[in-house]
LOKOL-283529 format. One record per atom (N, C-alpha, C): residue in one letter; atom name; x, y, z. Coordinates in steps of 0.001 Angstrom, whole numbers, plus 524288, in hexadecimal, padded with zeros to 5 digits. Example, Ala and Ser with C-alpha at 12.3 -4.5 7.8 and 13.67 -1.06 7.14 Angstrom:
residues 2
+---------+-------+-------+-------+-------+
: residuo : atomo :    xx :    yy :    zz :
+---------+-------+-------+-------+-------+
:       a :     N : 83386 : 7E9C6 : 81E78 :
:       a :    CA : 8300C : 7EE6C : 81E78 :
:       a :     C : 83390 : 7F31C : 81E78 :
:       s :     N : 83232 : 7F736 : 81BA8 :
:       s :    CA : 83566 : 7FBDC : 81BE4 :
:       s :     C : 83264 : 8001E : 81EBE :
+---------+-------+-------+-------+-------+
END
This chain:
residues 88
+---------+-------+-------+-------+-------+
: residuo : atomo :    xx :    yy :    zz :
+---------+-------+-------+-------+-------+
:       x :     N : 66F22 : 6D0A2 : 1A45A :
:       x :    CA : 66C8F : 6D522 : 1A69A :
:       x :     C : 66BDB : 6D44A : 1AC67 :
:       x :     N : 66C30 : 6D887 : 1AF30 :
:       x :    CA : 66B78 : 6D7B4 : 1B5A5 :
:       x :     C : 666D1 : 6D93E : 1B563 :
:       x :     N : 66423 : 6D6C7 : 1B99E :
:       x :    CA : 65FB2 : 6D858 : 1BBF3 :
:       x :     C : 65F73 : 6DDD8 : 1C057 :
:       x :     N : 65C40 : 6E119 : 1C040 :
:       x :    CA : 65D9C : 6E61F : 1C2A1 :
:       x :     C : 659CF : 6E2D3 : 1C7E7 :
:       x :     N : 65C6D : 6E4CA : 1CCC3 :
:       x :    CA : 6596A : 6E25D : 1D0E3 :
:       x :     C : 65277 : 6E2E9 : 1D1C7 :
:       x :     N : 6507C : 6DFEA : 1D328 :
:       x :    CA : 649FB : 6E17C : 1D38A :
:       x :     C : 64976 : 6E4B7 : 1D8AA :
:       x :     N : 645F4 : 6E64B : 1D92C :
:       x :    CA : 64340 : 6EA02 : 1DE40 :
:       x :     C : 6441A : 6E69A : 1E274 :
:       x :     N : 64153 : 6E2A3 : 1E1EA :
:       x :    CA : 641BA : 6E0F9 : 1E67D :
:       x :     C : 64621 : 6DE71 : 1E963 :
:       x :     N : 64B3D : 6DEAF : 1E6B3 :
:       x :    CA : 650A1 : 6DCED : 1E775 :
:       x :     C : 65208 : 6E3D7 : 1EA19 :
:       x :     N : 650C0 : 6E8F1 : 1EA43 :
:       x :    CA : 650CC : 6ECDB : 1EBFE :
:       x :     C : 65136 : 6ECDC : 1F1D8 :
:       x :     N : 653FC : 6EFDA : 1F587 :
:       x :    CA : 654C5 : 6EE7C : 1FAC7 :
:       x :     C : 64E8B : 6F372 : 1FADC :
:       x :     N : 64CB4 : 6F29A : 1FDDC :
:       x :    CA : 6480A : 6F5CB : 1FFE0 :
:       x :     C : 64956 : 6F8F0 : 2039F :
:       x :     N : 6488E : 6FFAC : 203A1 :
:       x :    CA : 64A5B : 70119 : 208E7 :
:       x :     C : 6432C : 70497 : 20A25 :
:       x :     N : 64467 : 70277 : 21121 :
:       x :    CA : 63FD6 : 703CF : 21554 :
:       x :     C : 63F44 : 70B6B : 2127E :
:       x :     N : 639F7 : 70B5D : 212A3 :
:       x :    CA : 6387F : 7118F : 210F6 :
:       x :     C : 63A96 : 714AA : 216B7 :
:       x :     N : 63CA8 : 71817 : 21751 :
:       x :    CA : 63E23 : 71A46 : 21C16 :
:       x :     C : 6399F : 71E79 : 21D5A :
:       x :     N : 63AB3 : 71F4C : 22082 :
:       x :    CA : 6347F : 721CF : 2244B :
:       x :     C : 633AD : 72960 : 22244 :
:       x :     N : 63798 : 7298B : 22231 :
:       x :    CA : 63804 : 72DC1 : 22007 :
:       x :     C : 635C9 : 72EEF : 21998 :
:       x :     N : 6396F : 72CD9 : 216B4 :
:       x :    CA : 63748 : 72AC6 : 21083 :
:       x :     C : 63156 : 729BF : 21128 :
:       x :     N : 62F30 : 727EA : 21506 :
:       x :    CA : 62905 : 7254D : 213FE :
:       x :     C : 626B6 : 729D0 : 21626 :
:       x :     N : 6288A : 72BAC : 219BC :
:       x :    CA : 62653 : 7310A : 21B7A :
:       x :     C : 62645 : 7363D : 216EB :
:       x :     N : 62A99 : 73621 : 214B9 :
:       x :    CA : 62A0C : 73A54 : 21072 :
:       x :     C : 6262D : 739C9 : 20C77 :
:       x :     N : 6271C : 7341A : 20ADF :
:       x :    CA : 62221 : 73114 : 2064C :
:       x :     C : 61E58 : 731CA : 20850 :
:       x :     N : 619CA : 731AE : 20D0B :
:       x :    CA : 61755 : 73191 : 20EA7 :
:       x :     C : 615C0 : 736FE : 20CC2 :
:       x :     N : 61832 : 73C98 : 2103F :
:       x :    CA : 61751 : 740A3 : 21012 :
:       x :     C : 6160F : 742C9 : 209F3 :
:       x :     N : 61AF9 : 7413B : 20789 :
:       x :    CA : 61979 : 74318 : 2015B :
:       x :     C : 614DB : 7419C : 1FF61 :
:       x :     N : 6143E : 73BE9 : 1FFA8 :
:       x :    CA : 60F0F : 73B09 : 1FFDB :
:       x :     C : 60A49 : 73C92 : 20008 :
:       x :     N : 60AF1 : 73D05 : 20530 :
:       x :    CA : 605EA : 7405C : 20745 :
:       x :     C : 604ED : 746F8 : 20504 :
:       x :     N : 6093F : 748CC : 20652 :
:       x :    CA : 609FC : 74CFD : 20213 :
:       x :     C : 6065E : 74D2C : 1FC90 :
:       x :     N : 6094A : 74A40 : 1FB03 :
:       x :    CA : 6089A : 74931 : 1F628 :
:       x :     C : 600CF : 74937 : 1F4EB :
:       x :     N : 5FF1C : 7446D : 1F7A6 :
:       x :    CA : 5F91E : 741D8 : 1F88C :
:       x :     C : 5F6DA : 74939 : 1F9B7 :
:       x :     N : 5F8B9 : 74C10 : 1FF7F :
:       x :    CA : 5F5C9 : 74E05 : 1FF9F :
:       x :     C : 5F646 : 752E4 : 1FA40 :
:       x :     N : 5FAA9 : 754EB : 1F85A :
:       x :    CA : 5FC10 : 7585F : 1F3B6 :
:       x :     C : 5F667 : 755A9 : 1EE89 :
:       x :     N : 5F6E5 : 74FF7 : 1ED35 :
:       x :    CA : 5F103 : 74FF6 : 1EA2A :
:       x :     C : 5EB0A : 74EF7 : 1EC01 :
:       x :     N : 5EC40 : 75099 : 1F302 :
:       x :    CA : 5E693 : 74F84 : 1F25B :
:       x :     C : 5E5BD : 7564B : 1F298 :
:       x :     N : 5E99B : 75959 : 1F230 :
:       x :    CA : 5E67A : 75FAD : 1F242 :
:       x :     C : 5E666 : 75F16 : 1EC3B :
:       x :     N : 5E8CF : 75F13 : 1EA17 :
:       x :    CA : 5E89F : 75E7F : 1E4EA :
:       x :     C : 5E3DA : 75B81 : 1E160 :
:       x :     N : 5E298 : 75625 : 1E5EA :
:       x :    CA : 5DB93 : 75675 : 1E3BC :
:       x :     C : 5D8EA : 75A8A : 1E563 :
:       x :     N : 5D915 : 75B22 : 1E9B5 :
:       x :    CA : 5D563 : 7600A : 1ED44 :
:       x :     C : 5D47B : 763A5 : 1EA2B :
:       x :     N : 5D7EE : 76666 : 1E647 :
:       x :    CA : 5D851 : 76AE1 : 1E36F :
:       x :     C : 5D6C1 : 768CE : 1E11D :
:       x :     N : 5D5DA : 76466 : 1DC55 :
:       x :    CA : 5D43C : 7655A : 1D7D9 :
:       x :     C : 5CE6C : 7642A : 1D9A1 :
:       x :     N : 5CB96 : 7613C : 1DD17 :
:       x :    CA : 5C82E : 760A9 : 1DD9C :
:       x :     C : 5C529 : 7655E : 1DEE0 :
:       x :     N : 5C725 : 7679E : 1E0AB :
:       x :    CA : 5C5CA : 76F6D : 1E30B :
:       x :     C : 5C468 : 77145 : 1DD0D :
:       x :     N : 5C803 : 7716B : 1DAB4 :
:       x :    CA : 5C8D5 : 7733C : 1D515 :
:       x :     C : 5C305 : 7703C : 1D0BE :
:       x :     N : 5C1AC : 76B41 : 1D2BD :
:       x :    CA : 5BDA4 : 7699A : 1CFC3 :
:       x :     C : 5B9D3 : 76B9C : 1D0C9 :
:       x :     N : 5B822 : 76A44 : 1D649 :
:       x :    CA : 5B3CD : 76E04 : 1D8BE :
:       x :     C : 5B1F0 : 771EB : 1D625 :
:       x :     N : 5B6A0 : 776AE : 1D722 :
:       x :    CA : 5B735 : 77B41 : 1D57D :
:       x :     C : 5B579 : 77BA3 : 1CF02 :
:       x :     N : 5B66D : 77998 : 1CB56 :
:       x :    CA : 5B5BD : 777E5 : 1C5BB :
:       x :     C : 5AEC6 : 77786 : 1C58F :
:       x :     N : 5AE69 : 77363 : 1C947 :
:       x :    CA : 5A944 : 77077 : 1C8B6 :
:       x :     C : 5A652 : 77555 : 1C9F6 :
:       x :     N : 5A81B : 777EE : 1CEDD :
:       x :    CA : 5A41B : 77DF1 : 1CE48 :
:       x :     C : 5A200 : 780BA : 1CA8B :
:       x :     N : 5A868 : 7806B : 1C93B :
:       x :    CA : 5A6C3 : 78482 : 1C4A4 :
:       x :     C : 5A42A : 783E2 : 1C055 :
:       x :     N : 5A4BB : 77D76 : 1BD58 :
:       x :    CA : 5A15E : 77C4A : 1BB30 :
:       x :     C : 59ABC : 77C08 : 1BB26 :
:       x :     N : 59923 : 77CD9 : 1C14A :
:       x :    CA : 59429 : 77A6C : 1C1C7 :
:       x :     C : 591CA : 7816F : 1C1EE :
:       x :     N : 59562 : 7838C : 1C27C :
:       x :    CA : 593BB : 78B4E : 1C3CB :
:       x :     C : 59472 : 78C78 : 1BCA1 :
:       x :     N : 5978B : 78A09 : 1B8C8 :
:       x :    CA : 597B0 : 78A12 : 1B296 :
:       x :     C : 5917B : 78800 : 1B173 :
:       x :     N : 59025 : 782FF : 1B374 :
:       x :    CA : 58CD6 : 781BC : 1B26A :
:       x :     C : 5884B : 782C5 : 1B349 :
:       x :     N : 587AF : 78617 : 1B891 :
:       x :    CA : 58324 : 78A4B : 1B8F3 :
:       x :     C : 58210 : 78E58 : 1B55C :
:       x :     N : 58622 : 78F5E : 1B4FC :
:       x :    CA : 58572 : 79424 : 1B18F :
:       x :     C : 582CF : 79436 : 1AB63 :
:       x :     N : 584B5 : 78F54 : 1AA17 :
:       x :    CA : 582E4 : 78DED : 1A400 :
:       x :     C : 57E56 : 78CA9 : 1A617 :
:       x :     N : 57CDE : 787CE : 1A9B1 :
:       x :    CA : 5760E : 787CC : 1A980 :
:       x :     C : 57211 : 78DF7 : 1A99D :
:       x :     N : 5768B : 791E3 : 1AE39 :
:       x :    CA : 57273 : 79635 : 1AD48 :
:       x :     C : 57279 : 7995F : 1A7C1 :
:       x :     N : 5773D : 79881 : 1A4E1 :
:       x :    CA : 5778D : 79C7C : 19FCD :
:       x :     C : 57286 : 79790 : 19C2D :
:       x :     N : 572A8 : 792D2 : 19D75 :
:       x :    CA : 56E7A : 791A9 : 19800 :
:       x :     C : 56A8A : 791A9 : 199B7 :
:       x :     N : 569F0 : 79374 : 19F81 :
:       x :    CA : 56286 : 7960F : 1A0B7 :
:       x :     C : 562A0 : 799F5 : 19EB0 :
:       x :     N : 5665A : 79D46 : 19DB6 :
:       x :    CA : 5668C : 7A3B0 : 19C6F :
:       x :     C : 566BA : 7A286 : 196AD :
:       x :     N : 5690F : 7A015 : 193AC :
:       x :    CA : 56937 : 7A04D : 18E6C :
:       x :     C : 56387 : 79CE0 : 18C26 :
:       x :     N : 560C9 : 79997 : 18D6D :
:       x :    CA : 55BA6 : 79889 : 18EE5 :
:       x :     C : 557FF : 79D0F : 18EB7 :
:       x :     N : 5573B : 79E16 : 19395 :
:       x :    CA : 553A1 : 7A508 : 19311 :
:       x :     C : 55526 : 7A787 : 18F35 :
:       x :     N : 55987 : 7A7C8 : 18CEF :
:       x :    CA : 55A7B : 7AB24 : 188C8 :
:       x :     C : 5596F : 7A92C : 18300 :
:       x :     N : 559DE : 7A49E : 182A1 :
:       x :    CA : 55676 : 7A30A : 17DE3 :
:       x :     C : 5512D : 7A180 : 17E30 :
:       x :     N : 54E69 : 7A1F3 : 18312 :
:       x :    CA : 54A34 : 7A244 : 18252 :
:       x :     C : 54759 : 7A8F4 : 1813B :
:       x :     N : 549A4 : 7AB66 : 1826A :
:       x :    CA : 549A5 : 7B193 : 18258 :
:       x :     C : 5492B : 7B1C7 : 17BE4 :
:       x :     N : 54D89 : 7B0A3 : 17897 :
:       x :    CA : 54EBF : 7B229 : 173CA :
:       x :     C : 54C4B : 7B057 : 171B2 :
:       x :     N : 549EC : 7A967 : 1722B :
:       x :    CA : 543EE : 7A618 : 16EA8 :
:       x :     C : 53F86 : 7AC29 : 170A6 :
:       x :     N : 53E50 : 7AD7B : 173D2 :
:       x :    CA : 539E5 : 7B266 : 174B0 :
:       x :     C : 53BB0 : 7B6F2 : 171C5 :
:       x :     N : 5403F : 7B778 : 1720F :
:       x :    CA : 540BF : 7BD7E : 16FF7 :
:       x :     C : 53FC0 : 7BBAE : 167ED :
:       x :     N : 54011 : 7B783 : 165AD :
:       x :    CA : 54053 : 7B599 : 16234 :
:       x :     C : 53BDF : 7B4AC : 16011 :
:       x :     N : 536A1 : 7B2DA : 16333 :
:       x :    CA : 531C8 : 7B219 : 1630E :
:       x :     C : 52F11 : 7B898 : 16377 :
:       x :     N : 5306F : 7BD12 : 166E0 :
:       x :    CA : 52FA7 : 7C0FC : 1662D :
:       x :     C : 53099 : 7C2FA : 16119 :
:       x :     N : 536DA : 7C391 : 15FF1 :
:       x :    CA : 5366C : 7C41A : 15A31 :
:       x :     C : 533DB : 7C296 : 156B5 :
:       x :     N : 5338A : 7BD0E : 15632 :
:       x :    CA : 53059 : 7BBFF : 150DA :
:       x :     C : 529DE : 7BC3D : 152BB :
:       x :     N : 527D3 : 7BFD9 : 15736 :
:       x :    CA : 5239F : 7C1C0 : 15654 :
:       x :     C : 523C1 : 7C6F1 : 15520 :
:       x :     N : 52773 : 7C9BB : 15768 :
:       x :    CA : 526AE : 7CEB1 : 152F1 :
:       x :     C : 52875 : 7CE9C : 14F02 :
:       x :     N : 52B18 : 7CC09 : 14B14 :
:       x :    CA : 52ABA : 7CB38 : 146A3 :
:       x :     C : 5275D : 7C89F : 142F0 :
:       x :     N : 522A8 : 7C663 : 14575 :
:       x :    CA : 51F6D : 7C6AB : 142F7 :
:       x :     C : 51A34 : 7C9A1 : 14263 :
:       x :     N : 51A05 : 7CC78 : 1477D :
:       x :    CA : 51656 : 7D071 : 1489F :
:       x :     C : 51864 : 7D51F : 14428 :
:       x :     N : 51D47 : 7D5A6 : 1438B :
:       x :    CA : 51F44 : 7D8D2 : 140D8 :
:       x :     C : 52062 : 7D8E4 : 13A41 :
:       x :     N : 51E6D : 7D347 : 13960 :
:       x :    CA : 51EB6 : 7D2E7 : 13338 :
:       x :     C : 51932 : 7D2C9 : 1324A :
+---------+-------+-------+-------+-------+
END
């Protein structure tokens, strides 16, 4: 069996200025393409988190409102069963 040559038996060629310049650019490209891409989703959480905390107002005010309202119906209930017994 032959041995297939190793890497480092490989002639090495100098990165040319150009090539490092393009890598560079794509690069950077690239870096800045995901940092909008955090930017947005982080916008997008925010935005979520709003809405959750404006969801979550709302239920605290509906179980003050549903609150008053069962305290309403224990009275309207205690009314009843006094005229029903004034009435028997």
């Amino acid at each position: 069996m032959s041995k297939t040559p190793s890497s480092k038996n490989e002639p090495k060629f100098p990165v040319n200025k150009v090539d490092k310049k393009i890598n560079d650019a794509y690069t950077k490209k690239e870096v800045d393409r995901l940092k909008n891409l955090v930017a947005r989703q982080d916008d997008q959480i925010i935005q979520m988190c709003d809405e959750l905390n404006e969801f979550k107002k709302s239920i605290e005010e509906s179980d003050e409102e549903i609150s008053v309202l069962i305290g309403r119906i224990e009275n309207y209930r205690e009314i009843i069963k006094t005229i029903l017994e004034i009435t028997e």
